[in-house]
SEVO-603085 format. One record per residue (C-alpha): residue number from 1; x, y, z; chain. Coordinates in nm, 2 decimals, decimal comma. Each point is the difference from the previous one (the first is absolute). Layout:
ZALUM_NUM_X_Y_Z_A
...
***
This chain:
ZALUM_1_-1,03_0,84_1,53_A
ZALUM_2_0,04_0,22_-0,36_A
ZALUM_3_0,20_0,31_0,02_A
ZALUM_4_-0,10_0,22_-0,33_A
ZALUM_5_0,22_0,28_0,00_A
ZALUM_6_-0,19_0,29_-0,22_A
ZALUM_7_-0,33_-0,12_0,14_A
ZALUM_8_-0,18_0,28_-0,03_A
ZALUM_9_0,09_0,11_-0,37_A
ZALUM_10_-0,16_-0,18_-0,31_A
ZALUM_11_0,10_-0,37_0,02_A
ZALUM_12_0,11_-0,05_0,29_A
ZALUM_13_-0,33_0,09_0,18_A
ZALUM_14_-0,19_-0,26_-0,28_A
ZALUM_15_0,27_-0,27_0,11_A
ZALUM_16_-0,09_0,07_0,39_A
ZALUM_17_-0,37_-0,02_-0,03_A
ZALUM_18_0,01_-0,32_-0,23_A
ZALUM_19_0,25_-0,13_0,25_A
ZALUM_20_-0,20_0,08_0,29_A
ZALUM_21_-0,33_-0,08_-0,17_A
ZALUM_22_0,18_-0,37_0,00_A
ZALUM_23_0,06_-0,04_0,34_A
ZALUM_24_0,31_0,13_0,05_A
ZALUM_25_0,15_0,25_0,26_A
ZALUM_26_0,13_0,31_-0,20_A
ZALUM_27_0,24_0,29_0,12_A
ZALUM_28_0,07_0,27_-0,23_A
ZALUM_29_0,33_0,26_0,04_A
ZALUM_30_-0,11_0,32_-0,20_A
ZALUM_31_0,15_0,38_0,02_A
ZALUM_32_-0,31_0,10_-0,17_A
ZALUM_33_0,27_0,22_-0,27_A
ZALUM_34_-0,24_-0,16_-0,26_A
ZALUM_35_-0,28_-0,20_0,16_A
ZALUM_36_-0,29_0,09_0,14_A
ZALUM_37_-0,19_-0,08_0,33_A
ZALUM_38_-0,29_-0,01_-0,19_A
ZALUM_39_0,07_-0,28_-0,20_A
ZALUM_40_0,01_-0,20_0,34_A
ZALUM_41_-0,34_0,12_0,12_A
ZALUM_42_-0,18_-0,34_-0,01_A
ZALUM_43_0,29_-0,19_0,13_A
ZALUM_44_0,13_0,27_0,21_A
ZALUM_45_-0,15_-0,22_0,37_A
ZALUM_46_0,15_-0,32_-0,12_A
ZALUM_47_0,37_0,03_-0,07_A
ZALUM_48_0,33_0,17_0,16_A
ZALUM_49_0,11_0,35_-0,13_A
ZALUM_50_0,34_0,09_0,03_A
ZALUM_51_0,02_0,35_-0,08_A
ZALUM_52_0,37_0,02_-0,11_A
ZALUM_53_0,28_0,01_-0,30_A
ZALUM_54_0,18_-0,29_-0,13_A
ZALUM_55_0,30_0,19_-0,03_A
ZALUM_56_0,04_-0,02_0,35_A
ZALUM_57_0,16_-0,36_0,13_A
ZALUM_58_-0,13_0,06_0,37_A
ZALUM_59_-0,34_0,04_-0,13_A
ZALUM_60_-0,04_-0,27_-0,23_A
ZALUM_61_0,19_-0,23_0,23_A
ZALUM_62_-0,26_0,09_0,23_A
ZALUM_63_-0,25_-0,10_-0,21_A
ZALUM_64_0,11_-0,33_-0,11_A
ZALUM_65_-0,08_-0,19_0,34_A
ZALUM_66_-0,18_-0,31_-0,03_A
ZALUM_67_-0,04_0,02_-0,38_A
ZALUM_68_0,01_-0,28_-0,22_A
ZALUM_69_-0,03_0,18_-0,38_A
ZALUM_70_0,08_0,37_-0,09_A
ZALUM_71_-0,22_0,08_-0,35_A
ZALUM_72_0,26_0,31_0,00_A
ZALUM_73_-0,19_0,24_-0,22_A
ZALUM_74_0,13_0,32_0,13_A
ZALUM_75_0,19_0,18_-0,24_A
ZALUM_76_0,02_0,42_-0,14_A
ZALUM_77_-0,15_-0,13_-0,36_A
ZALUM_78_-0,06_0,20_-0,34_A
ZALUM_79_0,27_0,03_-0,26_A
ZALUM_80_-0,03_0,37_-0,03_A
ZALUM_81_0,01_0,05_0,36_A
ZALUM_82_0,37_-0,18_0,01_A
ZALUM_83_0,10_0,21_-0,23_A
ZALUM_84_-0,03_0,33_0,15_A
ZALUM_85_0,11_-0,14_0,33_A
ZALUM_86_0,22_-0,32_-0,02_A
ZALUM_87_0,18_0,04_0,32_A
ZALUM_88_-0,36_-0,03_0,20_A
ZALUM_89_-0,11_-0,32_-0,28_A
ZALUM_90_0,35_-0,17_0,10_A
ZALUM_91_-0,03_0,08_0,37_A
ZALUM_92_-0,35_-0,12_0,05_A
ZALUM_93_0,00_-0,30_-0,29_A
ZALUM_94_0,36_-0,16_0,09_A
ZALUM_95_0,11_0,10_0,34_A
ZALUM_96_-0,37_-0,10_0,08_A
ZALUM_97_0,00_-0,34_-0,17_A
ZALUM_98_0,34_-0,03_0,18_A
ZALUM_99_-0,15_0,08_0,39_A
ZALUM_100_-0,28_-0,25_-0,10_A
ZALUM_101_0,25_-0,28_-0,10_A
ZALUM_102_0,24_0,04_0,29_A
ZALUM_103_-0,28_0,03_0,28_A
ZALUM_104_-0,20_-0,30_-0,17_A
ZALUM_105_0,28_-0,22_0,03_A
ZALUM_106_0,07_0,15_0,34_A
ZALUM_107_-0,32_-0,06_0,14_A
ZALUM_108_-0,04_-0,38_-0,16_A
ZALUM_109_-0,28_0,07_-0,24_A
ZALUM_110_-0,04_-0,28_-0,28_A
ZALUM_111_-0,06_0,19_-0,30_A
ZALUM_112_0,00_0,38_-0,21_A
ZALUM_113_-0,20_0,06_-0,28_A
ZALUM_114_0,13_0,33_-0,17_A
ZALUM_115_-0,22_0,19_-0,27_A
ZALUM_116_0,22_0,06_-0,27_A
ZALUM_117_-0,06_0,15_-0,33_A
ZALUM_118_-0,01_-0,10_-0,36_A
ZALUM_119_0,17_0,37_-0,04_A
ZALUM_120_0,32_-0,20_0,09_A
ZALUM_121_-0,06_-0,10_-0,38_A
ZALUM_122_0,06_0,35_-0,15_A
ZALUM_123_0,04_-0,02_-0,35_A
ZALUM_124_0,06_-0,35_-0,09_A
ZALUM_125_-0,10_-0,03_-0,33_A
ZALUM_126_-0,18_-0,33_0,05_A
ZALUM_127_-0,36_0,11_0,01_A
ZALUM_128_-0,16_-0,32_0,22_A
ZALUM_129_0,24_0,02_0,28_A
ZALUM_130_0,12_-0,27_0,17_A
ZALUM_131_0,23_-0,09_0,32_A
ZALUM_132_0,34_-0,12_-0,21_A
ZALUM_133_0,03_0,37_-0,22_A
ZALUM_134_0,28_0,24_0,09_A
ZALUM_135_-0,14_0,25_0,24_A
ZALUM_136_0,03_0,35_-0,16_A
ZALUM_137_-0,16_0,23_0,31_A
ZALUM_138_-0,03_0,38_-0,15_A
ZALUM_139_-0,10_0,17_0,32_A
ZALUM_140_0,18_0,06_0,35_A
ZALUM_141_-0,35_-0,19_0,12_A
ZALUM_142_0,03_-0,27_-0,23_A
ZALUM_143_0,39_-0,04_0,14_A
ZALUM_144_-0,13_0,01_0,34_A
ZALUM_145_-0,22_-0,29_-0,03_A
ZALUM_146_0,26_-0,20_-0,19_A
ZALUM_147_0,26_0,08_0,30_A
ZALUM_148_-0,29_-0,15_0,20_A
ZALUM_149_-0,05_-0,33_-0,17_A
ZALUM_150_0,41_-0,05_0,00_A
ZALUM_151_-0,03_0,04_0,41_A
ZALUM_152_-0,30_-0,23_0,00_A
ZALUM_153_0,23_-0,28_-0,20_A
ZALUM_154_0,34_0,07_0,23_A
ZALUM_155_-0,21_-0,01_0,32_A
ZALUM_156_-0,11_-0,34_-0,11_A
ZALUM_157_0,32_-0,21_-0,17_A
ZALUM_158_0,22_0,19_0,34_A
ZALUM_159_-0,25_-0,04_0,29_A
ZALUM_160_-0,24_-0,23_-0,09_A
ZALUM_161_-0,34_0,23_0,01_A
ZALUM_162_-0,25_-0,06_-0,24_A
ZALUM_163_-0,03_0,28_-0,21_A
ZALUM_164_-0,25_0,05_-0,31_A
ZALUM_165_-0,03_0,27_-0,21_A
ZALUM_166_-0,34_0,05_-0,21_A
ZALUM_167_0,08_0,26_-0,31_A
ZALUM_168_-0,35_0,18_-0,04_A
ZALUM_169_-0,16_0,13_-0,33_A
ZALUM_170_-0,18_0,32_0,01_A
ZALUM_171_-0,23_-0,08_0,33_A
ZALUM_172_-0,31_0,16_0,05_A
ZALUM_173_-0,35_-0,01_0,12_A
ZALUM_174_-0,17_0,11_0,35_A
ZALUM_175_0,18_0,24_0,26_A
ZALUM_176_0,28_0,11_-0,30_A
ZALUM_177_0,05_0,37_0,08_A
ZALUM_178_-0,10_0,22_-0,26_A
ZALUM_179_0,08_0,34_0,16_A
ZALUM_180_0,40_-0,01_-0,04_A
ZALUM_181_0,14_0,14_-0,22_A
ZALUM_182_0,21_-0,34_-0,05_A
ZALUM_183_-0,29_-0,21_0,01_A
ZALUM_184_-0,09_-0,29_-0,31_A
ZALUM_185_-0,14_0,06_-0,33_A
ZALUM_186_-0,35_-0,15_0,12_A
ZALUM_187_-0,05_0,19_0,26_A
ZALUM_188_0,05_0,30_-0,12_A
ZALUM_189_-0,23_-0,05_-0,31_A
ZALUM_190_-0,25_-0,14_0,22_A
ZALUM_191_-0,04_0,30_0,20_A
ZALUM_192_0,06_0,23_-0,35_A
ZALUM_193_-0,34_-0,17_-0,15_A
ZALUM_194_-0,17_-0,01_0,33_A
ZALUM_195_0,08_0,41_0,05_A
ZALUM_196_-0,09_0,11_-0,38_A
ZALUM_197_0,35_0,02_-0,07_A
ZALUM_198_0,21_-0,10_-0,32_A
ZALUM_199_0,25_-0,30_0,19_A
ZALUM_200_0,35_0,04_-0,15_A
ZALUM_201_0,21_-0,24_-0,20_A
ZALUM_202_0,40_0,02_-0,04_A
ZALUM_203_0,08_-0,08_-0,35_A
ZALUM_204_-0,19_-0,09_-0,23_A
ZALUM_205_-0,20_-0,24_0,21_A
ZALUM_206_0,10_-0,28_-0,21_A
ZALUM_207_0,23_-0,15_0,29_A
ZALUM_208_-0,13_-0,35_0,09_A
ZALUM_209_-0,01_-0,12_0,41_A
ZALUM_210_-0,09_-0,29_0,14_A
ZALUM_211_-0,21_0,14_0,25_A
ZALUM_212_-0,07_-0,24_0,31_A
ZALUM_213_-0,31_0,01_0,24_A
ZALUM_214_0,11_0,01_0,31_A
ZALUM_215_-0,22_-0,34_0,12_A
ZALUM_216_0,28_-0,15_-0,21_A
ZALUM_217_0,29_0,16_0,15_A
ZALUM_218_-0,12_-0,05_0,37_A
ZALUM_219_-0,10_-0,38_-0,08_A
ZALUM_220_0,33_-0,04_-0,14_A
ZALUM_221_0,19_0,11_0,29_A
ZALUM_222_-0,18_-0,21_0,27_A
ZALUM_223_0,11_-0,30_-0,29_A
ZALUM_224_0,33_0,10_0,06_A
ZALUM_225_-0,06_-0,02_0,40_A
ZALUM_226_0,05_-0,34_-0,01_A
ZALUM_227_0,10_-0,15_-0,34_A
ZALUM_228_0,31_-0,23_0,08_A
ZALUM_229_0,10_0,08_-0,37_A
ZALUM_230_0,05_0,38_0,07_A
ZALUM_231_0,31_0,05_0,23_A
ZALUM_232_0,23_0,19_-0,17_A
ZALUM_233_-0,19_0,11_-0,34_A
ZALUM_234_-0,12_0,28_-0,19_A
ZALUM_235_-0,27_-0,01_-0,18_A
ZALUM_236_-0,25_0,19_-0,21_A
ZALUM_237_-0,35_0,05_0,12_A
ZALUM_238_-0,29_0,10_-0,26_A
ZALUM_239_-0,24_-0,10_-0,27_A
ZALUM_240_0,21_-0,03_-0,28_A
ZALUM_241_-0,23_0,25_-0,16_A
ZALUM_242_0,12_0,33_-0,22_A
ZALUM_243_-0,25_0,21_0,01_A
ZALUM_244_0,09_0,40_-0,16_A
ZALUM_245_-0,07_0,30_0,19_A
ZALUM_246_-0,24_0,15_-0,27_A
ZALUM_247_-0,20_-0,32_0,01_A
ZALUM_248_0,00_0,04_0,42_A
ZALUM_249_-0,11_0,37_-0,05_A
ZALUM_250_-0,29_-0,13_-0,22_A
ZALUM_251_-0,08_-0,24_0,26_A
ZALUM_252_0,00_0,22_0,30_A
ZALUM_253_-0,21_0,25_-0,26_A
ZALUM_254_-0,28_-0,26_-0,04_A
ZALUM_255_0,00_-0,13_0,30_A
ZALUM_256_-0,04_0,32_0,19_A
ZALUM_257_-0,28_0,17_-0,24_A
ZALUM_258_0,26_0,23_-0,18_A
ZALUM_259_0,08_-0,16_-0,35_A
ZALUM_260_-0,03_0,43_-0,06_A
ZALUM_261_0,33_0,06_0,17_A
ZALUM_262_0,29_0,01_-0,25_A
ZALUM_263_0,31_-0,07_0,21_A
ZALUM_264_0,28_0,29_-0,10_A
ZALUM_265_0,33_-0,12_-0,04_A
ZALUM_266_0,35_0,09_0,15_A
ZALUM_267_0,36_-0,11_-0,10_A
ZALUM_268_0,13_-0,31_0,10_A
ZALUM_269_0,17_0,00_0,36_A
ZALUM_270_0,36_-0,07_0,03_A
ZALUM_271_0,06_-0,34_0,21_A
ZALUM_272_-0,33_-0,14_-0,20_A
ZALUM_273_0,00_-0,32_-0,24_A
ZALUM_274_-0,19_-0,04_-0,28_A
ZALUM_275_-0,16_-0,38_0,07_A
ZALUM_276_-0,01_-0,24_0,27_A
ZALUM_277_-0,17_-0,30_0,02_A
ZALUM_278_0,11_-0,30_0,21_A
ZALUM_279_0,11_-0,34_-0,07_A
ZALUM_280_-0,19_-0,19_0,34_A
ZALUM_281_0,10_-0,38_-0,04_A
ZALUM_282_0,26_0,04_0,33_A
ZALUM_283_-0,30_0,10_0,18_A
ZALUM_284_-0,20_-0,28_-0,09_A
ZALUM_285_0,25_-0,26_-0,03_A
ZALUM_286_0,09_0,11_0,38_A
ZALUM_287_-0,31_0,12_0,19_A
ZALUM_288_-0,26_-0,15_-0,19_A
ZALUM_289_-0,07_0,37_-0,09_A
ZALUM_290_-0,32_0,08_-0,26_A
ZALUM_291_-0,15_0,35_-0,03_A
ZALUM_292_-0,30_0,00_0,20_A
ZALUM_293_-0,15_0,31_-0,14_A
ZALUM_294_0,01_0,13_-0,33_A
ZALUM_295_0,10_0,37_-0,16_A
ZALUM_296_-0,36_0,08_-0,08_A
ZALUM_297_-0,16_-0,15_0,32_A
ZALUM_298_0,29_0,20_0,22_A
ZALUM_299_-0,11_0,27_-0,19_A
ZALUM_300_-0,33_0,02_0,04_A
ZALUM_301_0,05_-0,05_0,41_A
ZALUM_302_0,21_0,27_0,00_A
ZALUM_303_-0,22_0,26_-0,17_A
ZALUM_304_-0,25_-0,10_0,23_A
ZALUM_305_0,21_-0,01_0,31_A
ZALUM_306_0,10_0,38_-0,05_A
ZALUM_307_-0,33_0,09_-0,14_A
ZALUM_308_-0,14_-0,08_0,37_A
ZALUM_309_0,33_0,17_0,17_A
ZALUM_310_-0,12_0,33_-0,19_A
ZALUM_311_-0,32_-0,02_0,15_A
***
């Protein structure tokens, strides 16, 4: 049995219908703060929903019978959101992480994968970023999920579970929310172009990402499901791409029909960094992990996955 905690938002629901798609028996523990029952309409009959928060123990122990893997994805994300509200980021992001931990190892489960973030990176100088730099997090978010991979490492050198945490670069592609108004840069030019409207860039849009489809991010986790290598790592998950946001807006611009949309621009947001692009020789050297889709190809699905959701 997987657990996914967060199963309904973004990446978590992707990681339980791959997983289930496999052959595997898949619960998910949501509070729906975030996600969305709709992305868990076409799975919705074949998998457990526990309607509940991981901040409470009693519910998350509940939900940890007969489970052999966590993919704990649940989590308050966006930078600018921890800013305005740390307390709730910590609360939800560490205590969290620390209820799933504690109940895992109380209910005998083999293995945690935790989504962590290459936000944990801040502003290392070191443009390709790899898993040996000095962490520089700039955000109460970015703290949150380094707090989380430091739990992930003592619950495994203390009590012996096998923990693995998998730092994400800019994920996106189908079922990414683009109503909040926290969600991801790709999203929310997606719908701009889509609606006639200019999409907005912070900065000067020369900021470079290393945006990661999210077929890579969910193949990558159920790699770490059972890599002996894993137990007690970090390690960064992407395409080792750098990619700026101007050239994405371009992108998004052609691919939706509106090269006629100038994007406007904003000032930059505090917490951000200016580039981020991964070093992913960990992940290969020990998952066996290769990008399986490709920036423009993940692009092009997502246009035309929320091209048919407007319809």
């Amino acid at each position: 049995m997987y657990l996914v905690t967060g199963g309904a938002g973004f990446i978590g629901s992707n990681i339980a219908r791959e997983a289930l798609a496999r052959g595997s028996r898949v619960r998910i523990l949501d509070n729906f703060s975030t996600g969305h029952w709709a992305n868990l309409a076409d799975i919705r009959d074949d998998i457990e929903i526990v309607e509940g928060d991981i901040r409470s123990y009693h519910i998350v122990r509940n939900a940890m019978e007969d489970v052999e893997v966590v993919f704990h994805q649940g989590a308050l994300p966006s930078v600018p959101r921890s800013i305005a509200d740390p307390i709730t980021t910590n609360d939800v992001n560490v205590q969290g992480t620390l209820n799933i931990l504690h109940a895992a190892l109380d209910a005998g489960c083999r293995r945690v994968l935790f989504a962590s973030s290459s936000s944990i990176y801040g502003d290392a100088p070191e443009q390709v970023k790899n898993e040996d730099l000095h962490v520089r997090p700039l955000s109460p978010y970015a703290v949150s999920k380094l707090a989380g991979e430091k739990y992930m490492q003592v619950f495994h050198h203390i009590y012996g579970l096998e923990t693995v945490a998998l730092r994400y670069f800019n994920v996106f592609g189908p079922y990414q929310d683009p109503g909040s108004p926290y969600s991801a840069v790709i999203p929310l030019f997606i719908s701009a172009c889509l609606e006639g409207r200019r999409p907005v860039i912070n900065g000067d849009g020369q900021q470079s990402r290393d945006f990661t489809y999210i077929g890579n991010v969910v193949h990558a986790n159920l790699l770490a499901a059972d890599s002996k290598a894993a137990p007690g790592m970090m390690m960064n998950i992407a395409c080792g791409d750098s990619i700026t946001v101007n050239h994405l807006a371009s992108e998004i611009g052609r691919l939706t029909g509106r090269m006629d949309i100038e994007p406007s621009h904003r000032p930059e947001r505090p917490g951000d960094v200016q580039h981020s692009r991964a070093d992913i020789t960990l992940a290969r050297k020990l998952l066996g992990y290769e990008p399986v889709t490709s920036f423009d190809e993940g692009l092009e699905n997502t246009v035309s996955f929320m091209r048919k959701r407007r319809m």
